[in-house]
DODRENLO-617416 format. One line per field, with one value per residue (C-alpha): residue in three letters; x, y, z. Coordinates in Angstrom, 3 decimals, padded with zeros to 6 digits, always signed. Layout:
REM DODRENLO-617416
residuo ala  ...
xx X  ...
yy Y  ...
zz Z  ...
This chain:
REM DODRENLO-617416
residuo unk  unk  unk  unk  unk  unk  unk  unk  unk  unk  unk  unk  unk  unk  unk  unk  unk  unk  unk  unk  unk  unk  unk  unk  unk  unk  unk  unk  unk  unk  unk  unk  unk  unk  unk  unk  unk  unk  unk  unk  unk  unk  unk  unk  unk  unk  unk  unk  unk  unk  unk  unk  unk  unk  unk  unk  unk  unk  unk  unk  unk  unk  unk  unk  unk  unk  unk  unk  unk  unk  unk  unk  unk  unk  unk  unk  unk  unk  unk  unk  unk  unk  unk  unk  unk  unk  unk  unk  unk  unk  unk  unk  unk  unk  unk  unk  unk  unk  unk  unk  unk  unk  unk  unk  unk  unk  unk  unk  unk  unk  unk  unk  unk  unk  unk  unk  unk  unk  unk  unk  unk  unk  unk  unk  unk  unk  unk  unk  unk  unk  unk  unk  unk  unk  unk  unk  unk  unk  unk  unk  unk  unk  unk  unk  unk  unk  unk  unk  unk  unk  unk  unk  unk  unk  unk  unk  unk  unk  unk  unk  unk  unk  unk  unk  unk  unk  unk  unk  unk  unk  unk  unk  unk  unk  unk  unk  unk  unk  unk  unk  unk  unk  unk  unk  unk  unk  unk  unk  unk  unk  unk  unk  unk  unk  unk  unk  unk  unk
xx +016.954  +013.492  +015.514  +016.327  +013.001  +011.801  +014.319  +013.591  +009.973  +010.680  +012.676  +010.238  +007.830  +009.967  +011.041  +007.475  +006.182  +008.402  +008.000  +004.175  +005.438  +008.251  +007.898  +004.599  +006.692  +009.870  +008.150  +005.531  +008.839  +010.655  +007.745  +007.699  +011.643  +011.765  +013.750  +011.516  +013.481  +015.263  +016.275  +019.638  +019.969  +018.652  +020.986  +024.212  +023.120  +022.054  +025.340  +027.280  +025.536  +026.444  +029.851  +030.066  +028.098  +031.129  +033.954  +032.569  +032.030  +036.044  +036.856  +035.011  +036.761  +040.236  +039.467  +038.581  +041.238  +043.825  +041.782  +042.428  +046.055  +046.605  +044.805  +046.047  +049.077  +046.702  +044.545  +040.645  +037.958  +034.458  +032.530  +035.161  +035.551  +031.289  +031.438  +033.589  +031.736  +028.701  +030.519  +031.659  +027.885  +026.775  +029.595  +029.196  +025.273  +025.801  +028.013  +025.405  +022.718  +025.342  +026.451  +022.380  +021.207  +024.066  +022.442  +019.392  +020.512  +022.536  +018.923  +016.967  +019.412  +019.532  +015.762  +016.169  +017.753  +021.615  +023.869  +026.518  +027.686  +031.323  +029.418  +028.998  +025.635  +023.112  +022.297  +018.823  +015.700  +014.546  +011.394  +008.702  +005.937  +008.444  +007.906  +004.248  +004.044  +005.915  +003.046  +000.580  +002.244  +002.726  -001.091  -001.819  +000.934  -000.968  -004.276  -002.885  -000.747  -003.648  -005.527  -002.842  -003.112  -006.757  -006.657  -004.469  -006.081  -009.749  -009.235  -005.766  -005.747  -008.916  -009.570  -013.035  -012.135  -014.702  -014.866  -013.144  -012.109  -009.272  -010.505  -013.467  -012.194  -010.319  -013.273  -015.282  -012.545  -012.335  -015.969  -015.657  -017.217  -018.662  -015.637  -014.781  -011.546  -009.809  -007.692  -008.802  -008.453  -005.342  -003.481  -004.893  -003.686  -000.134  -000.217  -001.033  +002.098  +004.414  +003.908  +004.861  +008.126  +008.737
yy +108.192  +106.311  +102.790  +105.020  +106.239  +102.576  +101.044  +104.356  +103.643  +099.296  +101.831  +104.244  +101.725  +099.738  +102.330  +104.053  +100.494  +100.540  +103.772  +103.105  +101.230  +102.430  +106.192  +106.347  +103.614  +105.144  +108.518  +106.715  +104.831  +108.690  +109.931  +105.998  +106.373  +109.944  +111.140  +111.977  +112.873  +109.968  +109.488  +109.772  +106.301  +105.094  +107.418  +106.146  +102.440  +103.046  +104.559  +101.853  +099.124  +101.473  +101.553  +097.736  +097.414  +099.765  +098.113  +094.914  +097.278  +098.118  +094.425  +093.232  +095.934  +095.583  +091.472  +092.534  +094.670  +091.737  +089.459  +092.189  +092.387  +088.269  +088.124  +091.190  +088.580  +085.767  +085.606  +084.928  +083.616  +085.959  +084.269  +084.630  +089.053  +089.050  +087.362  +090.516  +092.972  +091.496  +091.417  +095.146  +096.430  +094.592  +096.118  +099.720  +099.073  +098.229  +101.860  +103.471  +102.270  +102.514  +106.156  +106.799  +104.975  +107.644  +110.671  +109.685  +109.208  +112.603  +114.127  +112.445  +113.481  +117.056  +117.291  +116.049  +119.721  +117.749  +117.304  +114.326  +114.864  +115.907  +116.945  +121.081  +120.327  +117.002  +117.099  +115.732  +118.208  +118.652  +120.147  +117.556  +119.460  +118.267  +114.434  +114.760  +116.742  +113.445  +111.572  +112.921  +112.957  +109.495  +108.321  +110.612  +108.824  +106.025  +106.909  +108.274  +104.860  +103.060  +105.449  +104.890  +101.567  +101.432  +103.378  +101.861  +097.942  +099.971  +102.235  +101.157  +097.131  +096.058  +096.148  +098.132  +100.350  +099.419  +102.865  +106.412  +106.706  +109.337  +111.021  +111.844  +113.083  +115.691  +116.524  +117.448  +119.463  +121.303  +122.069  +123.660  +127.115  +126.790  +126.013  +128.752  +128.340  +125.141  +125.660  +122.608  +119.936  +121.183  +121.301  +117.962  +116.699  +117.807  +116.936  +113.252  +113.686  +114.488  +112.263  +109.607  +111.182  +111.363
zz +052.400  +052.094  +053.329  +056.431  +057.123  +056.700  +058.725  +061.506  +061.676  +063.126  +065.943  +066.244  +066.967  +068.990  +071.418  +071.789  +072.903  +075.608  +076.897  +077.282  +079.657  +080.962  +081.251  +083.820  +085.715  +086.197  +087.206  +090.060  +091.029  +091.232  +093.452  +095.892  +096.324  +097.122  +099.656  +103.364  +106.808  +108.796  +112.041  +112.742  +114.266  +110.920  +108.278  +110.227  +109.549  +106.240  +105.449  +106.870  +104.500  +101.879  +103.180  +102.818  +099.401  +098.697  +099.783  +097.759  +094.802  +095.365  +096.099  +092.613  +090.607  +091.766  +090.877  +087.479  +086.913  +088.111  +085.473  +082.750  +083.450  +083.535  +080.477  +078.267  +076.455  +076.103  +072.999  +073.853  +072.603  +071.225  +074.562  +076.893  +075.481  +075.412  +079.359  +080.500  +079.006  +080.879  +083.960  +082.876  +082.401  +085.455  +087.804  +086.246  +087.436  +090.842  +090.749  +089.292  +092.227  +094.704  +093.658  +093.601  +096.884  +098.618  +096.578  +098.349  +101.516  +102.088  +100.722  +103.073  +105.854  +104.635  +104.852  +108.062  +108.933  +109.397  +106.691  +107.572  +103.930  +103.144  +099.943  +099.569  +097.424  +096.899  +093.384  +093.860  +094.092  +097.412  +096.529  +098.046  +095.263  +092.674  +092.945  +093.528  +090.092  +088.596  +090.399  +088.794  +085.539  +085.873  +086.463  +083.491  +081.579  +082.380  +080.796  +077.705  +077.048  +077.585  +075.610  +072.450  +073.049  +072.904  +069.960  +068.249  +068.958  +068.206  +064.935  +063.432  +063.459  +062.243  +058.858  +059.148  +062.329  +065.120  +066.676  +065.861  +069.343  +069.614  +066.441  +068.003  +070.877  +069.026  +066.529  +070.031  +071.571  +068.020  +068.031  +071.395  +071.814  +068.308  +066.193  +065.052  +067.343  +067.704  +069.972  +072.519  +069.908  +068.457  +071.883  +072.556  +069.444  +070.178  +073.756  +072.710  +069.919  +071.861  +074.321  +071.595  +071.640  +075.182
């Protein structure tokens, strides 16, 4: 159990470096790429270069599937397995963006006040207060990774800590209104944990 816990902090550690990074990224990206009314001039040619990016999609898949088939007798080698499972990944990708790009479009066309789609629903949100909450979130993800980061480069890494930083922070918002209620400091203390999990 304790070689588990050991080997689960490398991953902890791993993963919460990245989403520093990635988390108040992908959420300003969610609010730049949200949908907003087009003409109709301008759906229609959208939705014919997704048509195309679509047939190639088909075209690429059907070729794979031929390359399966020839080679499903033939014994192969560990590179040749590892180069179609890249190829694999990289076509199940372009689906992914392809599947999402037309999401996008039928919700930009809906808000529009038209709906081209053969679709009975669009499964993204339409509500424009929705991506400007994940705006916001995402600058304030911002500060508080650079915060941990701080924090941790400040008060964990050196030998003699330079500052307190963080810790201080919470001791203030403990002693708030006396301290006889610490309600401030513990909600920023689990507002700052949690985001570590996020």
């Amino acid at each position: 159990m304790a070689f588990l816990a050991f080997i689960g902090w490398f991953f902890w550690t791993f993963f919460v470096g990245v989403g520093f990074v990635a988390l108040p990224m992908d959420l300003i990206n969610e609010f730049r790429t949200r949908p907003e009314p087009m003409k109709t001039t301008e759906y229609f040619a959208r939705r014919q270069a997704l048509g195309l990016r679509a047939e190639a999609l088909i075209k690429a898949g059907e070729q794979m599937q031929r390359n399966n088939e020839d080679n499903a007798h033939m014994k192969r080698g560990r590179s040749a397995v590892n180069a179609d499972a890249n190829l694999l990944r990289r076509f199940e990708q372009a689906y992914y963006l392809l599947k999402r790009d037309k999401e996008l479009l039928e919700a930009c066309a809906k808000l529009r006040g038209v709906n081209f789609s053969t679709d009975s629903a669009v499964p993204l949100n339409l509500n424009p207060l929705w991506y400007i909450m994940k705006l916001i979130f995402g600058i304030l993800s911002i500060g508080l990774s650079v915060s941990w980061v701080l924090h941790i480069c400040i008060f964990q890494l050196p030998r003699r800590p330079a500052h307190p930083f963080l810790n201080n922070m919470f001791i203030k918002l403990t002693e708030v209104g006396g301290g006889g209620f610490p309600l401030f400091g513990v909600c920023a203390f689990a507002f700052y944990g949690v985001y570590l999990l996020m």
